[in-house]
C-alpha positions in Angstrom: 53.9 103.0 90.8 51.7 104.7 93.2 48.5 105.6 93.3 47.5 109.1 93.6 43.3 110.4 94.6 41.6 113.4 93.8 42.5 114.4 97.7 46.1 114.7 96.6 47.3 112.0 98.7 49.3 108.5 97.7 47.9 105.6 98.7 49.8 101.9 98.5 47.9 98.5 98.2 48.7 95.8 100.7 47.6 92.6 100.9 48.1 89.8 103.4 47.1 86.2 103.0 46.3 84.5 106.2 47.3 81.1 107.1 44.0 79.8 106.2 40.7 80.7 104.7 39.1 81.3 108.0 42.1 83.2 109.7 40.9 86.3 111.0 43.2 89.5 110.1 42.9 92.8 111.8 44.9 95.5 110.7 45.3 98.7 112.6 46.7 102.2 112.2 49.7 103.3 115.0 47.4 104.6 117.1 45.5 101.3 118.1 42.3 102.3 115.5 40.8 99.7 113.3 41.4 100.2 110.5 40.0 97.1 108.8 39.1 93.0 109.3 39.2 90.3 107.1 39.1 86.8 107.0 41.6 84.8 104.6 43.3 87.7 102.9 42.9 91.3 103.2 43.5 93.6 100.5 43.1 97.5 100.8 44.8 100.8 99.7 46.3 103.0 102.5 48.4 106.0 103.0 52.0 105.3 103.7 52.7 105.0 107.7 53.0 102.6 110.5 50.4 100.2 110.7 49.6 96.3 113.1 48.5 93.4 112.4 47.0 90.5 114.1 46.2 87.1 113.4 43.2 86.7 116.0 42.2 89.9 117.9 44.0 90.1 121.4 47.2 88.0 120.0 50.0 89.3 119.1 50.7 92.2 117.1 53.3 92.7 114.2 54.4 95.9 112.7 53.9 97.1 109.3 55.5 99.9 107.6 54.1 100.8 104.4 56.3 102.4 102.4 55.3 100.9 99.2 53.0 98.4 97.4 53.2 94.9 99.7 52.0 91.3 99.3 52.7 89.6 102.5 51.8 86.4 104.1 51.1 85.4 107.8 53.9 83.5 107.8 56.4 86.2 106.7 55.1 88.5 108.9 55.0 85.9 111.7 58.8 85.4 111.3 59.6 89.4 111.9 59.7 90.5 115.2 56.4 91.5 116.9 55.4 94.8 118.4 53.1 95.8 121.8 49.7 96.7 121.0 49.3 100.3 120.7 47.0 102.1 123.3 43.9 103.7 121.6 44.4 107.5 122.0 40.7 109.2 122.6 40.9 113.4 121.5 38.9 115.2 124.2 35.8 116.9 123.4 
């Protein structure tokens, strides 16, 4: 089941348990913006699309392609392949 909001879009939960309490997890969008940081296990509801994940900012990154409601863990995600680090994309003004 999916989760639709009042601005007509669908939105998936994922969550992703860290290795350990104090693991820092930073999630990005495909574009290199933060999107959110947690510490232990993040938990959020997103629109579908092509997201990255690192355990530590500045290691390495892992792709994540939300198509659906996840629960993941560090080490599954660890075992996938791993991705480059998308370059941030400024729009000019």
């Amino acid at each position: 089941m999916t989760d639709e909001y009042d601005d007509g879009r669908t939105y998936f939960d994922i969550e992703i348990e860290g290795r350990s309490a104090d693991t820092e997890i930073w999630l990005a969008d495909d574009a290199g913006h933060l999107v959110q940081k947690e510490v232990g296990t993040l938990r959020s509801s997103l629109i579908p699309g092509d997201y990255v994940v690192e355990f530590g900012l500045g290691t390495t990154c892992y792709p994540i392609h939300l198509r659906d409601h996840v629960e993941l863990t560090q080490r599954e995600i660890e075992a996938g392949p791993s991705c480059a680090r998308p370059k941030v994309r400024l729009l000019d003004e």
